[in-house]
N, C-alpha and C positions, 0 to 999 in steps of 0.2 A: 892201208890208208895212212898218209901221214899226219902232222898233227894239225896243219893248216884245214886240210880235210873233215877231219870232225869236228873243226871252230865252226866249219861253215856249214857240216850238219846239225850241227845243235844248236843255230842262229836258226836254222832255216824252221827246225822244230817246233823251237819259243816261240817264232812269229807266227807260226800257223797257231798256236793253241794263242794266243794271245787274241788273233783275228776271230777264232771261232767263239773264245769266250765274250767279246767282245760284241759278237753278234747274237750272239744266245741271252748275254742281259741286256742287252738294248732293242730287243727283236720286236718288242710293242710300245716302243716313246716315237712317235713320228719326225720326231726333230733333230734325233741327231741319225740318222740317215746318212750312210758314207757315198760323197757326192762323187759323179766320174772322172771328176778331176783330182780327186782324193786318193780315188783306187786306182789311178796311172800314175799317180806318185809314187803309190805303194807297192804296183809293179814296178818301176824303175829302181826301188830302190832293193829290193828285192833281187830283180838282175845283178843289179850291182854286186851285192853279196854274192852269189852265185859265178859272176863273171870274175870273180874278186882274183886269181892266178895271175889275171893281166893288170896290174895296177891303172893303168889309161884308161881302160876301160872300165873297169872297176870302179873309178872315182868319179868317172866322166859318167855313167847311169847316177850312180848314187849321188851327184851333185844334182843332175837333172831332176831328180825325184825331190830333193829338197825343195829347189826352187818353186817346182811345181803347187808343195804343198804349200809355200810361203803364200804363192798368186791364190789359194784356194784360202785360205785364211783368210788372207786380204780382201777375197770377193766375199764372205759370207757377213766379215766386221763388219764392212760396207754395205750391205742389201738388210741389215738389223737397222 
């Protein structure tokens, strides 16, 4: 493995324990609830990391992801 290799396994790591803790202390507040617009963000950007070899591609998921979560921010300020 080289050392790009284990940046992007020990991203991919954080993110998962981050997600699961995340969901293990929020698991009984009804309100922040991660919406499906939220978690195809967070697959995309997730690809991205993983696609990351190909810079095009790479940036081009992980921009996607962003924007997505911007619209999902934007929708939730908005429906408050």
């Amino acid at each position: 493995m080289n050392s790009s290799q284990i940046y992007i396994t020990i991203s991919i790591v954080v993110l998962a324990i981050i997600a699961l803790l995340v969901f293990f202390v929020y698991k009984n507040k009804k309100d922040k609830k991660l919406t499906p617009l939220a978690g195809l963000a967070f697959g995309f950007i997730l690809a991205g990391i993983i696609f990351g070899n190909d810079r095009l591609i790479g940036y081009s998921l992980i921009g996607i992801g962003v924007i997505l979560a911007i619209i999902d921010i934007i929708k939730k300020l908005k429906s408050k």
